[in-house]
mmCIF file of the C-alpha atoms, coordinates in Angstrom:
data_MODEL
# 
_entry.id   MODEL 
# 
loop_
_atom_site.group_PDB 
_atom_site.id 
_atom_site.type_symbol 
_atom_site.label_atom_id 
_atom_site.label_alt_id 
_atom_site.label_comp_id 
_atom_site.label_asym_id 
_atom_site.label_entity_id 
_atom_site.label_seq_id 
_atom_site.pdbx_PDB_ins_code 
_atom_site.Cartn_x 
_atom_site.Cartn_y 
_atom_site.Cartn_z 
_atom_site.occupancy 
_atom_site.B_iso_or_equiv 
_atom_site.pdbx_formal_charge 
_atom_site.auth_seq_id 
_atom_site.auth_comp_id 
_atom_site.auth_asym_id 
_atom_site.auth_atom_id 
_atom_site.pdbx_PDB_model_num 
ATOM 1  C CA . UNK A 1 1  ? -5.224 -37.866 54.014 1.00 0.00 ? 1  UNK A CA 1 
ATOM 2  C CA . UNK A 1 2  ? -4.729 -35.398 57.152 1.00 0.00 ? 2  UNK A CA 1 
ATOM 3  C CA . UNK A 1 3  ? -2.546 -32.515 57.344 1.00 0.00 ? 3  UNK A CA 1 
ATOM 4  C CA . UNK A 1 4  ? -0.282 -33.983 59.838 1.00 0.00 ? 4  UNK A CA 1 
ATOM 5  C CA . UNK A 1 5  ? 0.572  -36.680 57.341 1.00 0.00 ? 5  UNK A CA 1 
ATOM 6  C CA . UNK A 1 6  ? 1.204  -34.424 54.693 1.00 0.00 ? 6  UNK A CA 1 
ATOM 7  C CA . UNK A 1 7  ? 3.462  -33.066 56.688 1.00 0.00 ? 7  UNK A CA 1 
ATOM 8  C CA . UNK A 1 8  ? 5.254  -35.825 57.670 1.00 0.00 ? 8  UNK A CA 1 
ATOM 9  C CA . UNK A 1 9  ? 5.819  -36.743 54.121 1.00 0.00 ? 9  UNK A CA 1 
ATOM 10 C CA . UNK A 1 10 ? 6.922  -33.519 52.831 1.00 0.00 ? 10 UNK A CA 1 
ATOM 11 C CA . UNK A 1 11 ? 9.035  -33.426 56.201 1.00 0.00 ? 11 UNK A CA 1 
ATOM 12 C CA . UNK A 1 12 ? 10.393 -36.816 55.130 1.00 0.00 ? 12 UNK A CA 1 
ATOM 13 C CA . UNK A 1 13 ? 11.003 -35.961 51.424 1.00 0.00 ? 13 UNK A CA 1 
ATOM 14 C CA . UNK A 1 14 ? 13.022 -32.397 52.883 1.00 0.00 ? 14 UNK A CA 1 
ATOM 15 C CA . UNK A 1 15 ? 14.864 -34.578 55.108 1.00 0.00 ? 15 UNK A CA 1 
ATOM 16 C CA . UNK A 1 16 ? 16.052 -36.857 52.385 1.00 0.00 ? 16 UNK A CA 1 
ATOM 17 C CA . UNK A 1 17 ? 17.047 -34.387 50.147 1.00 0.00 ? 17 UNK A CA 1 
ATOM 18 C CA . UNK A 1 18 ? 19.259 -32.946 52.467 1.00 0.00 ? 18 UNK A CA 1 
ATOM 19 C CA . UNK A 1 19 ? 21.115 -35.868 52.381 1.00 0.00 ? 19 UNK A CA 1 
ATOM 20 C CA . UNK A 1 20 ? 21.039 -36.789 49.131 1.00 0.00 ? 20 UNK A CA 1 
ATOM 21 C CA . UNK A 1 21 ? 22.442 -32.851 48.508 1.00 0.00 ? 21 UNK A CA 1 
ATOM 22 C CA . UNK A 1 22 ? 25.243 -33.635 50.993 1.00 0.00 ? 22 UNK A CA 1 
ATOM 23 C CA . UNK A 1 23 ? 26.706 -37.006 49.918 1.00 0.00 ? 23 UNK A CA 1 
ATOM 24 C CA . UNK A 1 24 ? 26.712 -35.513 46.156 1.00 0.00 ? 24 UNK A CA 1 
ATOM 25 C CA . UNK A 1 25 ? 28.599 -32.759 47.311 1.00 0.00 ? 25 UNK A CA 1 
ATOM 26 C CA . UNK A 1 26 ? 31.305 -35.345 49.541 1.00 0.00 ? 26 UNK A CA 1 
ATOM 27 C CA . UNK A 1 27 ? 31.240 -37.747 46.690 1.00 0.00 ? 27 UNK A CA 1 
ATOM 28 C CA . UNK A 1 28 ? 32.193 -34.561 44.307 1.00 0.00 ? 28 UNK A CA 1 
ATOM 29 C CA . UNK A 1 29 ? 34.526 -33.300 46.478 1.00 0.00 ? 29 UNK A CA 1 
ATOM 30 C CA . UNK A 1 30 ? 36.315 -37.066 46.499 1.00 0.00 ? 30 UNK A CA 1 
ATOM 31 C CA . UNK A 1 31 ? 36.415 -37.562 43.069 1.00 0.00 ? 31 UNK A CA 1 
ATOM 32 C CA . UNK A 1 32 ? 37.600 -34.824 42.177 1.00 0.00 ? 32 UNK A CA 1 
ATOM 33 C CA . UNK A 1 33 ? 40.354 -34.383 44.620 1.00 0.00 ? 33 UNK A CA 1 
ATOM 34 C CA . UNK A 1 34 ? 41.479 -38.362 44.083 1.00 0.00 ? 34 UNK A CA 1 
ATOM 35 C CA . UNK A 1 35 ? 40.999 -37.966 40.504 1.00 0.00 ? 35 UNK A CA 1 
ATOM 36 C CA . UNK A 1 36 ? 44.417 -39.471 39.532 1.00 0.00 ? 36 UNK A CA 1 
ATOM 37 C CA . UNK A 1 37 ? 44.264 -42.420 41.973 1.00 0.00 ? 37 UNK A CA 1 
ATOM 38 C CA . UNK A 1 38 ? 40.248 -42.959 40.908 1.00 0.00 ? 38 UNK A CA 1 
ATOM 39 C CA . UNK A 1 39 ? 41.286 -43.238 37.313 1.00 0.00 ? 39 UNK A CA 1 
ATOM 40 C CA . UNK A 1 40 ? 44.179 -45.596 37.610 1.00 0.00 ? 40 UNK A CA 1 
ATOM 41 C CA . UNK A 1 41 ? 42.233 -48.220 39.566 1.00 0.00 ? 41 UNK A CA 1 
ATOM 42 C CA . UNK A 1 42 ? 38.797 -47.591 37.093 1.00 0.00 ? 42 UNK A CA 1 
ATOM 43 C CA . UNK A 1 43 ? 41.146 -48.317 34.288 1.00 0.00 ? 43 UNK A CA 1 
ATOM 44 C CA . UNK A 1 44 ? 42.972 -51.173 36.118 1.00 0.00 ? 44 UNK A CA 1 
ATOM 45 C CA . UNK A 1 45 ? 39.544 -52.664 37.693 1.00 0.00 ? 45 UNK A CA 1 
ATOM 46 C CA . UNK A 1 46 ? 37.148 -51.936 35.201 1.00 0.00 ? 46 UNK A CA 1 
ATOM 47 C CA . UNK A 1 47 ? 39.470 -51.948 31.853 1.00 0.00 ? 47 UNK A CA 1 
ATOM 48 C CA . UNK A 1 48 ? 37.625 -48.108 30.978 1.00 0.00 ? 48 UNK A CA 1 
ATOM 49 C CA . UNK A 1 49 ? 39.996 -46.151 29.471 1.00 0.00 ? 49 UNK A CA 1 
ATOM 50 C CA . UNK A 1 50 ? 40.912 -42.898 31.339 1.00 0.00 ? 50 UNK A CA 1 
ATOM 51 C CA . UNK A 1 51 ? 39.389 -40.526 28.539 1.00 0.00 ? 51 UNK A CA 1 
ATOM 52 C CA . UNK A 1 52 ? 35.942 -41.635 28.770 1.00 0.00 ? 52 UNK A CA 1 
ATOM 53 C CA . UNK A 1 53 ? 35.822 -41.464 32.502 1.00 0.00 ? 53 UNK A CA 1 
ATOM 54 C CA . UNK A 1 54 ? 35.052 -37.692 32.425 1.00 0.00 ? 54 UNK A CA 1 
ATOM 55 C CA . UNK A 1 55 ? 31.421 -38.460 30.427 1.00 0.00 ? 55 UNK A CA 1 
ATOM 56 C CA . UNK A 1 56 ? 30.754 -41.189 33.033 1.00 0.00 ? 56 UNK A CA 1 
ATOM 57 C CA . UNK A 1 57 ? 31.503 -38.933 35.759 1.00 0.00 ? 57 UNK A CA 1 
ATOM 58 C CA . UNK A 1 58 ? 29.280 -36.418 34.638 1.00 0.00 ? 58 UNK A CA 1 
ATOM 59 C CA . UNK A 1 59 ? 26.370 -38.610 33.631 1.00 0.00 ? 59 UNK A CA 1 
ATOM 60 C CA . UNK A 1 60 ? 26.575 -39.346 37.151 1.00 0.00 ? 60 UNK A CA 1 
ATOM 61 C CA . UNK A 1 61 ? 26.237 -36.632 38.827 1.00 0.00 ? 61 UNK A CA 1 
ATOM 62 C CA . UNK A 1 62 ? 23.922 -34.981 36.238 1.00 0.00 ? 62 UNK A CA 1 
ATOM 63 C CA . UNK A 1 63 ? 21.391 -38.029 37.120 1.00 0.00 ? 63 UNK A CA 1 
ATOM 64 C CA . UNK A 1 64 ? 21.766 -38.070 41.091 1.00 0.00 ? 64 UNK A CA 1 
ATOM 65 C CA . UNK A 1 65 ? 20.480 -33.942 40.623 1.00 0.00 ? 65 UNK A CA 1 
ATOM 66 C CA . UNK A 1 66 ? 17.831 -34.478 37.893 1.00 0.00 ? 66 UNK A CA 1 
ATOM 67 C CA . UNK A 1 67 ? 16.877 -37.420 40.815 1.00 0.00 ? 67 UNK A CA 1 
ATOM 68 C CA . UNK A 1 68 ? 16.937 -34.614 43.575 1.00 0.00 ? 68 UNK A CA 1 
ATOM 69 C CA . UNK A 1 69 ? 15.310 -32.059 41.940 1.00 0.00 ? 69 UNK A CA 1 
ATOM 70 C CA . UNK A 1 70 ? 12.775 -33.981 40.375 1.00 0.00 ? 70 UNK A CA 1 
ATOM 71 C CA . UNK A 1 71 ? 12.294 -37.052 42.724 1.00 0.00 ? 71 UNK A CA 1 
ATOM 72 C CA . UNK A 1 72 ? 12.598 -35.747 46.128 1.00 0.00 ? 72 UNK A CA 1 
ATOM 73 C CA . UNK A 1 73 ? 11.837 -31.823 45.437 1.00 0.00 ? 73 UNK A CA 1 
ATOM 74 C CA . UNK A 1 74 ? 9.259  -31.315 43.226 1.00 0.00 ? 74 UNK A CA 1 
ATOM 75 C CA . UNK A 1 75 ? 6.979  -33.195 45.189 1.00 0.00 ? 75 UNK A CA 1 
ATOM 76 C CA . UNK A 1 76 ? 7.880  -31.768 48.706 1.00 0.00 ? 76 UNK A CA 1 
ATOM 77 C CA . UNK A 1 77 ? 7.295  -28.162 47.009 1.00 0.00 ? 77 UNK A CA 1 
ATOM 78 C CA . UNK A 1 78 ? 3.966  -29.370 45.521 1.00 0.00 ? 78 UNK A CA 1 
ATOM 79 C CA . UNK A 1 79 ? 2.804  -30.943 49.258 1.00 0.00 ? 79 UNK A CA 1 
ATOM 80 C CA . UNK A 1 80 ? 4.014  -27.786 50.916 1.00 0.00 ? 80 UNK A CA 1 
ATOM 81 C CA . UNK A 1 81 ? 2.136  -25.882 48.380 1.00 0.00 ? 81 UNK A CA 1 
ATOM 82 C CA . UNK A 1 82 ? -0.767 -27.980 49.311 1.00 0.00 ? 82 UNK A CA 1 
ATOM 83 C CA . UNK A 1 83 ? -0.429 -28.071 53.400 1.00 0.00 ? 83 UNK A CA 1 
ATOM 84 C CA . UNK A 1 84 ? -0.530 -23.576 52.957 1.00 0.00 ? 84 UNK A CA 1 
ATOM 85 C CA . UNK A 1 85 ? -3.876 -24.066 50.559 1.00 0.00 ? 85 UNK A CA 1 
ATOM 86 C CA . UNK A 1 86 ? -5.711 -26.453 53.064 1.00 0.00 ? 86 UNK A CA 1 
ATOM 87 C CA . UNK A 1 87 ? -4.314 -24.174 55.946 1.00 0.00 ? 87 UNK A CA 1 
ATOM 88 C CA . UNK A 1 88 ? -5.807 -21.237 54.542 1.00 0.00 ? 88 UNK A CA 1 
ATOM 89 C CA . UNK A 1 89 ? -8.992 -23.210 54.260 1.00 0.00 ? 89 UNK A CA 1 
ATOM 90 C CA . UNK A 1 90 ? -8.702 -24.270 57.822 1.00 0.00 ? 90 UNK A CA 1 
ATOM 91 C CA . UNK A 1 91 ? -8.707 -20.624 58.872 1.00 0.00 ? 91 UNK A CA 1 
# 
């Protein structure tokens, strides 16, 4: 495997979670501001009642940032890491 598609990976992986950061943060923002509406239709919709929607809601979230941090930016950090190694090499 190349440098330049190292790159592109890690590139790729940065790129994604950027995004991934961003829609968390909208999707938190949402909820949280519509909380009272969101709970009367999850209750209505789903039959969950309205107390255990805070543990859901947090499960949530606490699994799309373990998926961030451990999906998405360990291995970007660990190709970066590698692409300054193999650079260093180069020179």
């Amino acid at each position: 495997m190349n440098l330049e598609s190292i790159r592109f990976i890690r590139n790729i992986l940065l790129r994604v979670l950027a995004v991934v950061f961003v829609l968390n943060l909208l999707m938190a923002l949402a909820t949280f501001c519509l909380w009272d509406t969101w709970t009367g239709l999850t209750s209505q919709w789903f039959h969950t009642p309205a107390e255990t929607l805070g543990p859901l809601v947090f499960n949530f979230f606490t699994a799309t940032k373990f998926f961030a941090i451990f999906v998405l930016l360990a291995p970007a950090l660990a190709l970066q890491w590698t692409l300054k190694v193999e650079e260093k090499k180069a020179a």
